[in-house]
Backbone as XML, in Angstrom:
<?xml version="1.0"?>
<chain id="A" units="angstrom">
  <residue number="1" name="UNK">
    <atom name="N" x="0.843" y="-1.190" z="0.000"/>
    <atom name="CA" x="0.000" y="0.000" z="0.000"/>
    <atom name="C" x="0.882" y="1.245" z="0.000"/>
  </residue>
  <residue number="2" name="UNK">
    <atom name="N" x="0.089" y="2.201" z="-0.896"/>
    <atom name="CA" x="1.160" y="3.282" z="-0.764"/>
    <atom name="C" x="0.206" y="4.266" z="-0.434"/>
  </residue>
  <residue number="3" name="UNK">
    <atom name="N" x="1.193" y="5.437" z="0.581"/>
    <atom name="CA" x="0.655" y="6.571" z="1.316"/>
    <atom name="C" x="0.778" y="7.410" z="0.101"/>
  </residue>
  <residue number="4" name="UNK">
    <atom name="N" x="-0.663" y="8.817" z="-0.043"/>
    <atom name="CA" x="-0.316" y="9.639" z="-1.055"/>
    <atom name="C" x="-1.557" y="10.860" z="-0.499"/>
  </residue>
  <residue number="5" name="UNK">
    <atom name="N" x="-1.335" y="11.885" z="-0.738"/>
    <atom name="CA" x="-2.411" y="12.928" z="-0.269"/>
    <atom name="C" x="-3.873" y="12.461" z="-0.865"/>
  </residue>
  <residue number="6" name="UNK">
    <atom name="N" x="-4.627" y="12.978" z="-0.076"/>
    <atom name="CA" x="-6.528" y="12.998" z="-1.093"/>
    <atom name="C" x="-6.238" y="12.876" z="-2.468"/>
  </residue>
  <residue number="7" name="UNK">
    <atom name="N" x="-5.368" y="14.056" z="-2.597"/>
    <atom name="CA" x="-5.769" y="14.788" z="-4.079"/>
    <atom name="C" x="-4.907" y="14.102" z="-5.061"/>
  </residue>
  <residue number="8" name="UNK">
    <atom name="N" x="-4.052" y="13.018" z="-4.695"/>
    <atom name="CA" x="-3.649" y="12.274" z="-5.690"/>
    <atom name="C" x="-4.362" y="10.903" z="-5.770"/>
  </residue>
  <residue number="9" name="UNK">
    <atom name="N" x="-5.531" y="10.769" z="-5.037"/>
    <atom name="CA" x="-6.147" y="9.707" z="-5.289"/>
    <atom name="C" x="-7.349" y="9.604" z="-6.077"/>
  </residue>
  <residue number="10" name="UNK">
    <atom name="N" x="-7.296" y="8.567" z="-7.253"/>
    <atom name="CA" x="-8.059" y="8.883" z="-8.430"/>
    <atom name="C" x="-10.023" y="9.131" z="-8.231"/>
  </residue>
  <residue number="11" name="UNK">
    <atom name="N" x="-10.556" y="9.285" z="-8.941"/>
    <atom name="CA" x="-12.100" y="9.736" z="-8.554"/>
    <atom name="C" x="-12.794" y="8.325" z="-8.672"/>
  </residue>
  <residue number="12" name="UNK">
    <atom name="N" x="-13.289" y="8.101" z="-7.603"/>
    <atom name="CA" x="-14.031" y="6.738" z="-7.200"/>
    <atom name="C" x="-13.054" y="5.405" z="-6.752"/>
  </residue>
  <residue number="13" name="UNK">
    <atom name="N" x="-11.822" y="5.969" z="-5.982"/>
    <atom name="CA" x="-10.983" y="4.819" z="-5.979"/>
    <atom name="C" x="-11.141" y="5.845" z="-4.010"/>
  </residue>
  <residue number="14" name="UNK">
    <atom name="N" x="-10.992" y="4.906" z="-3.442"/>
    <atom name="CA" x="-10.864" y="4.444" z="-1.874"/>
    <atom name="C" x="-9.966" y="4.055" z="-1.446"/>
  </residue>
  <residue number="15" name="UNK">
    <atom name="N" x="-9.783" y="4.801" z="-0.271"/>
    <atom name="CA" x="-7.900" y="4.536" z="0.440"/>
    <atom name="C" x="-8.660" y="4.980" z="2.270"/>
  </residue>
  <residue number="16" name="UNK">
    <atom name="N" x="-7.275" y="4.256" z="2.882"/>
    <atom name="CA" x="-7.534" y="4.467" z="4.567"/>
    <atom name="C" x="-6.755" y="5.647" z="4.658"/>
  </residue>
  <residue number="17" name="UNK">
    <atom name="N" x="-7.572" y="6.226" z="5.547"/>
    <atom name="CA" x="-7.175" y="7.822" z="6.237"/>
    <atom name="C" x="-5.648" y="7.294" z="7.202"/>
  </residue>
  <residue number="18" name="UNK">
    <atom name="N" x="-4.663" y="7.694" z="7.070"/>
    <atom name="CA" x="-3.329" y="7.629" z="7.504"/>
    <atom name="C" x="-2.737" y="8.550" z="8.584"/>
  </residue>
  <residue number="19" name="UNK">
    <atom name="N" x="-2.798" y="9.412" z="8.575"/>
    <atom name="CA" x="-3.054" y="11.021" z="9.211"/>
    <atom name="C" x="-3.672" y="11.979" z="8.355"/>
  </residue>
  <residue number="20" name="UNK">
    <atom name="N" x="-3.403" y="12.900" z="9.575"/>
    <atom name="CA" x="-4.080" y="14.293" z="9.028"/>
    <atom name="C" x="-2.530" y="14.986" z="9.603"/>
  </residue>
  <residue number="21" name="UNK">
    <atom name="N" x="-2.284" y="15.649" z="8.083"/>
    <atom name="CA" x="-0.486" y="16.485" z="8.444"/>
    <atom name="C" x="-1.123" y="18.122" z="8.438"/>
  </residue>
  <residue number="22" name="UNK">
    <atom name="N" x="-1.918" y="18.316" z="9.485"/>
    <atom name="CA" x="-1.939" y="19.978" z="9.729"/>
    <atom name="C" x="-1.738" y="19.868" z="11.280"/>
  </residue>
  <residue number="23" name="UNK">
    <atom name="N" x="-1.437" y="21.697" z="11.579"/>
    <atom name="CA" x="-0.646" y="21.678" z="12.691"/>
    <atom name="C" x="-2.033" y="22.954" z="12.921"/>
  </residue>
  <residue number="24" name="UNK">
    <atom name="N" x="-2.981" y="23.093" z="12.313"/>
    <atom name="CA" x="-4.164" y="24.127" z="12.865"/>
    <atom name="C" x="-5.584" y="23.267" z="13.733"/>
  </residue>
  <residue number="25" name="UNK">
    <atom name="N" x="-5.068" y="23.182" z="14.555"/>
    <atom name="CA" x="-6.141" y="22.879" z="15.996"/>
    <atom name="C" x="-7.515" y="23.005" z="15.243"/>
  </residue>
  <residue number="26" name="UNK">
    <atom name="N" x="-7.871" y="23.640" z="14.865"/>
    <atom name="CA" x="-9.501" y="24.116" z="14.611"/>
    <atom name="C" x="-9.396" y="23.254" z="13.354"/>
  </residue>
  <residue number="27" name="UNK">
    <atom name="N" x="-9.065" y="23.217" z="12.459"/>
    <atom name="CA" x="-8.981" y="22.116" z="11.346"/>
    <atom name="C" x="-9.627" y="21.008" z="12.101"/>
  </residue>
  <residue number="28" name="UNK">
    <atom name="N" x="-8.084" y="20.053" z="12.507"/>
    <atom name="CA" x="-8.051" y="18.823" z="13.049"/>
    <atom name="C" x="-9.547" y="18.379" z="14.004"/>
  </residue>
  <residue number="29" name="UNK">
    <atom name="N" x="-10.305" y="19.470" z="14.865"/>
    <atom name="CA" x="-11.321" y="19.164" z="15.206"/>
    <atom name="C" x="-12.617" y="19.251" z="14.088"/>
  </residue>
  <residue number="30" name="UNK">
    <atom name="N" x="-12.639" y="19.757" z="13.644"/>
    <atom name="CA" x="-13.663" y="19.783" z="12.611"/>
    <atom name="C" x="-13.369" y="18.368" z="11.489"/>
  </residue>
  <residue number="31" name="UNK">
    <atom name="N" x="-12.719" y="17.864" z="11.063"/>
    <atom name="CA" x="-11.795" y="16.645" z="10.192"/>
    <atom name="C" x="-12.645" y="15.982" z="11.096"/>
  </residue>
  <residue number="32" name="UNK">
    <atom name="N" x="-12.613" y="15.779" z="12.148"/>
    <atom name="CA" x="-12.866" y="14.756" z="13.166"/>
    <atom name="C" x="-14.225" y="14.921" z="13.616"/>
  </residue>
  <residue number="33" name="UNK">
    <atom name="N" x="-14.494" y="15.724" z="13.678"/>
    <atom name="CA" x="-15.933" y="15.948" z="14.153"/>
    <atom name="C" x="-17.033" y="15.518" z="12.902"/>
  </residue>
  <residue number="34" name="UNK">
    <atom name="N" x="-16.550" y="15.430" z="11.664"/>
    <atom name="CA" x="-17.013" y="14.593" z="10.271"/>
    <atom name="C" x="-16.395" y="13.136" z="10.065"/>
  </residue>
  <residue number="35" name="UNK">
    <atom name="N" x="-15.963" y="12.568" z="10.809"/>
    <atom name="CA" x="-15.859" y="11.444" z="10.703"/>
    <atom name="C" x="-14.603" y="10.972" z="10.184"/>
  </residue>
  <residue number="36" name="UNK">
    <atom name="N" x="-13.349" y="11.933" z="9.757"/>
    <atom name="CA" x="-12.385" y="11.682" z="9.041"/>
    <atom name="C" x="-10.914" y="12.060" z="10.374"/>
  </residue>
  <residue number="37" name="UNK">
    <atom name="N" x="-10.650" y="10.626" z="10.582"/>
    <atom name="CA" x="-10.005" y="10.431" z="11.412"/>
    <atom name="C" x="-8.871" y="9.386" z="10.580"/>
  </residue>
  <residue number="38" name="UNK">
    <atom name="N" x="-7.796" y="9.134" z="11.572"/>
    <atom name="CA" x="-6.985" y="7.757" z="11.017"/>
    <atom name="C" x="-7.692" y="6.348" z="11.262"/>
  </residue>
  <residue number="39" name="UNK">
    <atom name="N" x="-7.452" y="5.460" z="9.911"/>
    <atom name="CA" x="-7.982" y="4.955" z="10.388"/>
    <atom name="C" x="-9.430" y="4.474" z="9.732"/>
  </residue>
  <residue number="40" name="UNK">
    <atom name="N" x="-10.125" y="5.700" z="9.234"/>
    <atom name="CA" x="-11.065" y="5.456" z="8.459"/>
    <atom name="C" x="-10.999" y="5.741" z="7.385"/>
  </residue>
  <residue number="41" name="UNK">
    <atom name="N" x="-12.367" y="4.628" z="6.304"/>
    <atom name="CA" x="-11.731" y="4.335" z="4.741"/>
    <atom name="C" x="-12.983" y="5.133" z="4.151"/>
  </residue>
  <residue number="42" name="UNK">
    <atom name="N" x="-12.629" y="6.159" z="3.151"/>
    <atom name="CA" x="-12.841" y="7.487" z="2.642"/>
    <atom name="C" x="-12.888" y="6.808" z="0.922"/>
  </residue>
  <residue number="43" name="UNK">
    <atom name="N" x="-14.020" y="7.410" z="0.344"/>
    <atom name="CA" x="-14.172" y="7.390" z="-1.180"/>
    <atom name="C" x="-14.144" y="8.916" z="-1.907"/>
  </residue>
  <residue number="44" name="UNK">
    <atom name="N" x="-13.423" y="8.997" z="-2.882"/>
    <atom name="CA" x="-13.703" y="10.462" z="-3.387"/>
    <atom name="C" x="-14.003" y="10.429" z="-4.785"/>
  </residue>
  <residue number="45" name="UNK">
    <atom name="N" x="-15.371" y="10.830" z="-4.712"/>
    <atom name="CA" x="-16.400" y="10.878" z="-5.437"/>
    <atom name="C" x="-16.223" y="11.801" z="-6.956"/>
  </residue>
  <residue number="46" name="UNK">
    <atom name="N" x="-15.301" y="13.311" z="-6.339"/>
    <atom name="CA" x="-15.181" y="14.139" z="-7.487"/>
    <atom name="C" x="-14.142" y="14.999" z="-7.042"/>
  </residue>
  <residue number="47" name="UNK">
    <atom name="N" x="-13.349" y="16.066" z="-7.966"/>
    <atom name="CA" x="-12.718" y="16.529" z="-7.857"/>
    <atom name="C" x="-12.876" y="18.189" z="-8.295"/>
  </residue>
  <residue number="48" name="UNK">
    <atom name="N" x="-13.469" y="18.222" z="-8.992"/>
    <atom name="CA" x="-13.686" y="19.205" z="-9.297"/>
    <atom name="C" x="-15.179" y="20.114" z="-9.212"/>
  </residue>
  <residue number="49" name="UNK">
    <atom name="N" x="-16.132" y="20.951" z="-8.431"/>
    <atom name="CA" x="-15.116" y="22.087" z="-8.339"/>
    <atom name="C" x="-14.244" y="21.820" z="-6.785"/>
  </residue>
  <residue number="50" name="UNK">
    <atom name="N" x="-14.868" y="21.015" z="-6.258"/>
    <atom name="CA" x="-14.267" y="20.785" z="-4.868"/>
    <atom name="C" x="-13.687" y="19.246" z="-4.654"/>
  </residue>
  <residue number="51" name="UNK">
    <atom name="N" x="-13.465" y="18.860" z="-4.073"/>
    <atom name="CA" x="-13.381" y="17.770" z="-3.409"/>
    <atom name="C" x="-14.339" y="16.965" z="-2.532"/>
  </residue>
  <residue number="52" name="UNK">
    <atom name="N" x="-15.122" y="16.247" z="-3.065"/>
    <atom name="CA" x="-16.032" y="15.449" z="-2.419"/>
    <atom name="C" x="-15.450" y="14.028" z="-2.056"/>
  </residue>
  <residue number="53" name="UNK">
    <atom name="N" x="-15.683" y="13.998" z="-1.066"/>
    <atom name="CA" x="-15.324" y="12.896" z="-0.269"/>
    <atom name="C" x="-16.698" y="12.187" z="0.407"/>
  </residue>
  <residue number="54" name="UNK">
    <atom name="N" x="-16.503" y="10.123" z="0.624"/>
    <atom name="CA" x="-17.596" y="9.919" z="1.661"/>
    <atom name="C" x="-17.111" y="8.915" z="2.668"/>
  </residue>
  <residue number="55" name="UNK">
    <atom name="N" x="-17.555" y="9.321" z="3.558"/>
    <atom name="CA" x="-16.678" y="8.569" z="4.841"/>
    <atom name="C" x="-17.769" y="8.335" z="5.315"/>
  </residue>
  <residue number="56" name="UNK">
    <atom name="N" x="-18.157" y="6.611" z="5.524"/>
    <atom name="CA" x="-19.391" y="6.066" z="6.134"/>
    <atom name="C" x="-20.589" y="6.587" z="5.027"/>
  </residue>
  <residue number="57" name="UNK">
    <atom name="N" x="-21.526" y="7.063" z="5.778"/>
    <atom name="CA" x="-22.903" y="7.457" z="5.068"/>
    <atom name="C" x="-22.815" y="9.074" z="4.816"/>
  </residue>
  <residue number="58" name="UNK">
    <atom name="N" x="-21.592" y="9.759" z="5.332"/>
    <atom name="CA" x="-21.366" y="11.355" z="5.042"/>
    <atom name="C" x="-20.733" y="11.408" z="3.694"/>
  </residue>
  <residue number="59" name="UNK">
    <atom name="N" x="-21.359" y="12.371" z="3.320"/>
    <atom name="CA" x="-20.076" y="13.261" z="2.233"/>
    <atom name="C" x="-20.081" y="14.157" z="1.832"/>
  </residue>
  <residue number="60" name="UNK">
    <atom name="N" x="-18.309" y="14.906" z="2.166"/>
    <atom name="CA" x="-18.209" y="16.013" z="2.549"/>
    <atom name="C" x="-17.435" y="16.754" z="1.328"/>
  </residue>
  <residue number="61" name="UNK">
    <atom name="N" x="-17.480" y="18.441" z="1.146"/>
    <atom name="CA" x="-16.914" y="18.777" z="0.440"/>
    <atom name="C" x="-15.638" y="19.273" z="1.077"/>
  </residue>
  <residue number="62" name="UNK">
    <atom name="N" x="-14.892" y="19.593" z="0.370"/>
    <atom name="CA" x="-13.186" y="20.009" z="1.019"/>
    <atom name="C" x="-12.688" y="20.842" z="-0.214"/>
  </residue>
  <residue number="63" name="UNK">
    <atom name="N" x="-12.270" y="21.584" z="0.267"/>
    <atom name="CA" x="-11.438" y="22.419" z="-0.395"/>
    <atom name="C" x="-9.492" y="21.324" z="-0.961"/>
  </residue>
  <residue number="64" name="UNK">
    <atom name="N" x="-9.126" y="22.373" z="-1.812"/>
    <atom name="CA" x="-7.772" y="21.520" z="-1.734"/>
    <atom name="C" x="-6.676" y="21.298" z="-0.556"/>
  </residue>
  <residue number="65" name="UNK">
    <atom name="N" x="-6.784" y="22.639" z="-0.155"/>
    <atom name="CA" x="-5.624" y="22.963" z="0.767"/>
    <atom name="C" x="-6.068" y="21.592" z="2.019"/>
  </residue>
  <residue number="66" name="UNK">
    <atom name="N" x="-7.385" y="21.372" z="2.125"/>
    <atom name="CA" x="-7.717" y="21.003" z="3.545"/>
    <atom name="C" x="-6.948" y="19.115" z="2.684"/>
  </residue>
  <residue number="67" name="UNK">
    <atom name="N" x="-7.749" y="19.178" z="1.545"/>
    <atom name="CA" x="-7.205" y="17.462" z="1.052"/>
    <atom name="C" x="-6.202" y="17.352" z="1.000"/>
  </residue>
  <residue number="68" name="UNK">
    <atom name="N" x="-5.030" y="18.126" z="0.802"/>
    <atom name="CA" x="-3.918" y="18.479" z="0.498"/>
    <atom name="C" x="-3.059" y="17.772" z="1.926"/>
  </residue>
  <residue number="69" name="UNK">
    <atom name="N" x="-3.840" y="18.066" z="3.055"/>
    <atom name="CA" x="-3.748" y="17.626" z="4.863"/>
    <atom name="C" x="-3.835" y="16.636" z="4.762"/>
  </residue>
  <residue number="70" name="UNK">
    <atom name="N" x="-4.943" y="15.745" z="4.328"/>
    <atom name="CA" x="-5.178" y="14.003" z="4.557"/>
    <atom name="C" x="-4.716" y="13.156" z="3.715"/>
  </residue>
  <residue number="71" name="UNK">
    <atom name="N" x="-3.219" y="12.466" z="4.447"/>
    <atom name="CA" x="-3.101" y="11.106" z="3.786"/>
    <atom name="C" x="-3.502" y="10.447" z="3.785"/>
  </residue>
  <residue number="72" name="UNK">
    <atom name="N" x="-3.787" y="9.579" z="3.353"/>
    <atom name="CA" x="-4.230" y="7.939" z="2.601"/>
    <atom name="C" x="-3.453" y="7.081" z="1.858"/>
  </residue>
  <residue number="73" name="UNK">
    <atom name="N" x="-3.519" y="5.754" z="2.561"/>
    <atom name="CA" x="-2.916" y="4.672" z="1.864"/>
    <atom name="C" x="-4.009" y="3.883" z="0.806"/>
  </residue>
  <residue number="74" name="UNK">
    <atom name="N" x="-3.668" y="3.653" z="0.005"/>
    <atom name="CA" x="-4.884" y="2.747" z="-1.061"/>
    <atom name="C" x="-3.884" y="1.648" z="-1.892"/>
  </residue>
  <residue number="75" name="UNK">
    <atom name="N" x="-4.006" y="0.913" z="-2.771"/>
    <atom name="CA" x="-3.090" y="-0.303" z="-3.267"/>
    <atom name="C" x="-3.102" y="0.647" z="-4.223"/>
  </residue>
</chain>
């Protein structure tokens, strides 16, 4: 398995949440307070204009900078 940000992972392909590499407190609780923790396995749906992601029965939009934060391992 290889580790790679959100945003290099292709549209409709699924990877496990690895960390989250931000150092802004208010981020990291909100990430988490949606369900995107380490640990949990995340689908991303689209890329453009945002980043849609679904973790469990949520799905969330994200900007880049924030996908840019969450690694993921996927094969």
């Amino acid at each position: 398995m290889s580790e790679k940000s959100l945003v290099e992972l292709g549209v409709g392909l699924s990877g496990r949440i690895v960390r989250l590499e931000t150092s802004d407190e208010t981020l990291l609780r909100k990430l988490t307070a949606l369900g995107l923790a380490p640990g949990e396995e995340l689908t991303l749906l689209q890329k453009i204009p945002s980043y849609i992601i679904k973790v469990g029965y949520t799905e969330v939009a994200l900007d880049r900078e924030t996908a840019l934060s969450i690694i993921v391992a996927s094969d």
